[in-house]
C-alpha positions in Angstrom: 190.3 183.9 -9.6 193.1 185.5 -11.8 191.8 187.6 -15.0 193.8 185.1 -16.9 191.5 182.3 -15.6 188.3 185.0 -15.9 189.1 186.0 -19.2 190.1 181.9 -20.5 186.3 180.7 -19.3 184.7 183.5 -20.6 186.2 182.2 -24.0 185.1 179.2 -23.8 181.8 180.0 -23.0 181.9 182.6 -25.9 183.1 180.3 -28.3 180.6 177.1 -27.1 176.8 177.4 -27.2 176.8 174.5 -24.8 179.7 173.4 -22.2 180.1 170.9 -19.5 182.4 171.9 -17.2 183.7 167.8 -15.8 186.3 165.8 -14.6 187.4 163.7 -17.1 186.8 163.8 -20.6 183.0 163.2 -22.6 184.8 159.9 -23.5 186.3 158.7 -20.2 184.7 161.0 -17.1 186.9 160.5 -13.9 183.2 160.4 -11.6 180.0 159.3 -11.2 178.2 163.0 -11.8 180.5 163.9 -14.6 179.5 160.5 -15.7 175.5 161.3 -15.6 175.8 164.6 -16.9 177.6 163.0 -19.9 175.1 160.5 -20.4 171.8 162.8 -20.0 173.5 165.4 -23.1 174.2 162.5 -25.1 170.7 160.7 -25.0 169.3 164.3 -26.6 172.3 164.1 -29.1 173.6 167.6 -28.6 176.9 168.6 -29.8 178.7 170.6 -26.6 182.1 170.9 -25.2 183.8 169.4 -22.5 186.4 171.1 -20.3 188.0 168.5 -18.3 188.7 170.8 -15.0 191.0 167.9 -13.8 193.7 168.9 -16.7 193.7 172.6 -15.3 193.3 173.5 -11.6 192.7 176.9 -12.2 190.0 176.3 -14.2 188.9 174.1 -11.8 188.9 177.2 -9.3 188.0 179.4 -11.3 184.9 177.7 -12.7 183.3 177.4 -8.8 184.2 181.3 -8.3 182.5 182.2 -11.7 179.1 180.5 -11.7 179.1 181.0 -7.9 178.1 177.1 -8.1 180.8 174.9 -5.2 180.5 171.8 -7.2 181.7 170.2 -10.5 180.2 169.3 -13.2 178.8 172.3 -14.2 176.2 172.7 -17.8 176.3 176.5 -19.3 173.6 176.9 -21.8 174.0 179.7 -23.9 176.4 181.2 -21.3 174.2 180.6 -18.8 174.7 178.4 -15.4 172.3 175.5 -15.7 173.8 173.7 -12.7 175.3 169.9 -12.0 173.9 166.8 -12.9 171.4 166.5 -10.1 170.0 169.9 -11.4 170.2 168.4 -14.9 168.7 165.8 -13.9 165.4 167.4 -12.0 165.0 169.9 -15.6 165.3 166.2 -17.4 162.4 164.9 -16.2 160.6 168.1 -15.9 161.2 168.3 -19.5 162.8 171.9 -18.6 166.6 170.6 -19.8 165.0 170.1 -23.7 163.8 173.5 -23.8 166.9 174.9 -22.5 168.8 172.4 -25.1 166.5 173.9 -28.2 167.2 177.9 -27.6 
């Protein structure tokens, strides 16, 4: 990963209290995970951001190298890796994903 590509997600999580790293957009997601991921942040009615790695490959790189995490979508947290949307979906029925969601 470039310092470019370091330096451009570490903006975006700076400037974004939550983020969803996806392919596709919120409105139109381009798979089935990016899809559920989607789905579980708007059933709590969160406001967070969307990065559509699909529209930037090195992002899409880069994202895997920085979180250390092989698979897209990815949910930061307070710039924090929460994981893909079979981890979301584990913490959603815990009830673990809408504590994370209050901080």
């Amino acid at each position: 990963m470039t310092s470019d590509t370091k330096h451009q997600i570490d903006k975006i999580l700076n400037e974004n209290k939550i983020v969803l790293f996806m392919k596709g957009t919120a409105s139109f997601p381009q798979c089935g995970f990016s899809a559920r991921a989607v789905t579980i942040l708007h059933d709590f009615g969160v406001d967070f951001t969307a990065v559509d790695v699909l529209a930037n490959e090195e992002i899409r790189q880069g994202i895997k190298e920085y979180g250390n995490w092989p698979t897209i979508p990815q949910l930061y947290i307070n710039k924090e890796l929460i994981g893909g949307s079979d981890i979301m979906l584990e913490m959603l029925n815990s009830g673990e994903l809408k504590t994370a969601l209050d901080k």
